[in-house]
MIBALO-988894 format. One record per atom (N, C-alpha, C, O): z, y, x. Coordinates in steps of 0.1 Angstrom, whole numbers, padded with zeros to 4 digits, always signed. Layout:
ZYX ...
This chain:
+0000-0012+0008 +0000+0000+0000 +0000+0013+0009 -0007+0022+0005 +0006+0014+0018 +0005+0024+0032 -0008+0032+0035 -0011+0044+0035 -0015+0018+0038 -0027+0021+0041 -0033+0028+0034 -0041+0036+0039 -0030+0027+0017 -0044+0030+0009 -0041+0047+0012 -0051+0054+0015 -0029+0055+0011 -0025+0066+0009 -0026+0070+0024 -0025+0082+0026 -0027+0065+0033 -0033+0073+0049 -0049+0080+0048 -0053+0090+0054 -0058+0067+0038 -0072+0068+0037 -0076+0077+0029 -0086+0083+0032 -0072+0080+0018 -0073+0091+0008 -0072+0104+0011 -0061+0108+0014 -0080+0111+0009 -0078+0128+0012 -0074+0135+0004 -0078+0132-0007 -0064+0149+0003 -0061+0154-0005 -0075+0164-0009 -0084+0170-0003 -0071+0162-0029 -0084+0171-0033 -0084+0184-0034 -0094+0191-0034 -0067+0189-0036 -0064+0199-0041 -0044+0199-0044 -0036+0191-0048 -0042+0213-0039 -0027+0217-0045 -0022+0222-0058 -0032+0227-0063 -0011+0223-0067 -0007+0227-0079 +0005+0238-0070 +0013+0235-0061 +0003+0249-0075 +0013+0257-0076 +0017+0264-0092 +0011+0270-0100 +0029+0258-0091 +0037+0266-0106 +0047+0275-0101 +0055+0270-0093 +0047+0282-0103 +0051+0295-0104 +0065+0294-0113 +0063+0296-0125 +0077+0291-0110 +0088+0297-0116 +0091+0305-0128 +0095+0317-0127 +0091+0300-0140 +0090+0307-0153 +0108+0307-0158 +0117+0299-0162 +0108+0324-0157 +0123+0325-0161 +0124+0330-0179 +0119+0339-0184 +0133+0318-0184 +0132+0319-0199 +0141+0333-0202 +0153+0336-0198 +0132+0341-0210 +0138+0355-0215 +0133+0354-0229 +0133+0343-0235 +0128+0367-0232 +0126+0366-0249 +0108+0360-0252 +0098+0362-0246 +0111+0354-0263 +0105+0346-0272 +0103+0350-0282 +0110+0358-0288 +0090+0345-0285 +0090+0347-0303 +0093+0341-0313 +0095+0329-0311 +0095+0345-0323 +0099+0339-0335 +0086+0323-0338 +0074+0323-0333 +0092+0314-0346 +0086+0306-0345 +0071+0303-0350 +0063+0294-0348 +0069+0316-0360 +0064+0317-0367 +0051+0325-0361 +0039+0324-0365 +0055+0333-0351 +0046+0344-0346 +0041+0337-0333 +0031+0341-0326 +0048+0325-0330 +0046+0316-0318 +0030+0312-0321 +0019+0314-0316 +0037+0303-0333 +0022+0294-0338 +0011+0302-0338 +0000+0299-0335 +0016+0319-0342 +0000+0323-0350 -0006+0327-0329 -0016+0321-0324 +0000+0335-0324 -0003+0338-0312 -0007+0328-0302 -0015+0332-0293 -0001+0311-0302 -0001+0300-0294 +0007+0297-0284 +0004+0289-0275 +0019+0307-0285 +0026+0307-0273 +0042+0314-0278 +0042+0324-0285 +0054+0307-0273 +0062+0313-0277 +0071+0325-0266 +0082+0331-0268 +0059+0326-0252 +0065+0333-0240 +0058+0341-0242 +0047+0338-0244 +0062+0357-0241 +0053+0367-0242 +0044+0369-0230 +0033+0376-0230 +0052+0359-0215 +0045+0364-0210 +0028+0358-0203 +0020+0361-0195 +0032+0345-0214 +0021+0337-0217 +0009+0340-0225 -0002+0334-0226 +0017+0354-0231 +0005+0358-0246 -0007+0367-0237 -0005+0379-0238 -0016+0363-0230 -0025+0373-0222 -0042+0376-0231 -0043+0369-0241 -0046+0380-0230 -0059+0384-0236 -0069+0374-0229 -0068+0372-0217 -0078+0368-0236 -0089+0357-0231 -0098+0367-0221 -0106+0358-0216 -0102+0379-0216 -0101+0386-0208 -0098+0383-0197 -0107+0382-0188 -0088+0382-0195 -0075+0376-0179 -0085+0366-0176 -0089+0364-0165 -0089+0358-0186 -0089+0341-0175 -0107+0343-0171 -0111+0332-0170 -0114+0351-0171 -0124+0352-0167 -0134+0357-0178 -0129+0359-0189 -0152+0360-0179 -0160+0362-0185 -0160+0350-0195 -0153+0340-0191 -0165+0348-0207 -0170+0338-0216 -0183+0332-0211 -0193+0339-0209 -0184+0325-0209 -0198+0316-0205 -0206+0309-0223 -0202+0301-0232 -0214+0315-0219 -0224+0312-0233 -0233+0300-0226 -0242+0294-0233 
């Protein structure tokens, strides 16, 4: 089993970032928005252009 994990290359790293729990939304405003961390609530903007 050694072996197989010497031979394998890594593909890629995960960095998570430390999420400190503060205020939240109501459960209600969670659902409608998709997130109960505000600071999760970002505009689809942030994560790049829309690809058509």
């Amino acid at each position: 089993m050694k072996e197989l994990y010497q031979t394998c290359e890594r593909v890629g790293y995960a960095y998570v970032p430390v999420q400190h729990f503060g205020k939240t939304y109501s459960p209600e405003e969670g659902l409608e928005r998709g997130t109960i961390f505000p600071e999760l609530d970002l505009p689809i903007t942030v994560y790049g252009p829309l690809v058509k």
